[in-house]
N, C-alpha and C positions, 0 to 999 in steps of 0.2 A: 602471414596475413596482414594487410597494410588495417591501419586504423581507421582508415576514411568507408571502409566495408561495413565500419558497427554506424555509421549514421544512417541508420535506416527508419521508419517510421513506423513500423510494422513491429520490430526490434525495438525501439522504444515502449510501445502499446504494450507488449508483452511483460517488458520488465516495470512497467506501469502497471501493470494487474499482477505482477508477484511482490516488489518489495514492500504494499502493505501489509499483505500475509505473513513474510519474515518481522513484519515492525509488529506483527499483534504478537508473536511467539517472541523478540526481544522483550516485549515489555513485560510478558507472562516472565521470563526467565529475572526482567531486574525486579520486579518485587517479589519474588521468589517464594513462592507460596507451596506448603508443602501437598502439592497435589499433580495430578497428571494433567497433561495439554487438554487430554479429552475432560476431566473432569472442570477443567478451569474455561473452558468452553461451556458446559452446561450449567458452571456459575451463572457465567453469563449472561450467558439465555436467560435462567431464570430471574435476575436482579433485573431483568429487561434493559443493561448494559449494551447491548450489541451494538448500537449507532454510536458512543462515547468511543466504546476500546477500537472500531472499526476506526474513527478518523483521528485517536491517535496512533494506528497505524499507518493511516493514510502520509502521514510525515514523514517515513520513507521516503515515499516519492518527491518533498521536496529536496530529499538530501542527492539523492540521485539527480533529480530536475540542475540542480545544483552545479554538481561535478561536469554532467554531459553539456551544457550551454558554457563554461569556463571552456572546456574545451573545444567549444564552437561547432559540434553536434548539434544544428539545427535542427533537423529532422527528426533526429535521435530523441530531442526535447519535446518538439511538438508531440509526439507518440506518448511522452509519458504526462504531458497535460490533457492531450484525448480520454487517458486511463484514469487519472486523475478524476476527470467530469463523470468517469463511468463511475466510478467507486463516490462521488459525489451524489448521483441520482439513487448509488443503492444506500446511502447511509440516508438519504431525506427517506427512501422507502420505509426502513426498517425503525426510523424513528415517528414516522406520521402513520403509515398504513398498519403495521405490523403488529 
């Protein structure tokens, strides 16, 4: 499979809406709290945390943004700045409305 197939926009978008979810379970795992994902999720929730641990999740994405624009994945990048603004609108939600 040639490289020039992952520049896609779409592909982008996607791994835009995943790796802040793997950045919220890194960061569970380096402060390493003796509890379960689910349990440290209804911290969470209850400390009303959610928009905080959400956008440093959200720093995935620049690390990713990152790599794919170095390698000149233009489209690949604009997809993960699309996902970016998505996860943007839902942390202003969950910190104004919610």
């Amino acid at each position: 499979m040639k490289l020039s197939k992952l520049d896609n926009q779409l592909l982008g978008f996607i791994t835009g809406l995943f790796a802040p979810l793997l950045g919220v379970f890194v960061y569970y795992k380096i402060i390493r709290l003796d509890m379960s994902f689910s349990m440290f999720v209804n911290l969470v929730k209850e400390m009303n945390l959610t928009s905080k641990v959400l956008s440093l999740g959200a720093l995935a994405n620049l690390i990713v943004f990152l790599i794919f624009i170095s390698l000149k994945f233009d489209k690949f990048s604009r997809g993960i700045v699309i996902a970016t603004f998505v996860y943007a609108v839902i942390i202003l939600i969950f910190r104004f409305i919610v």
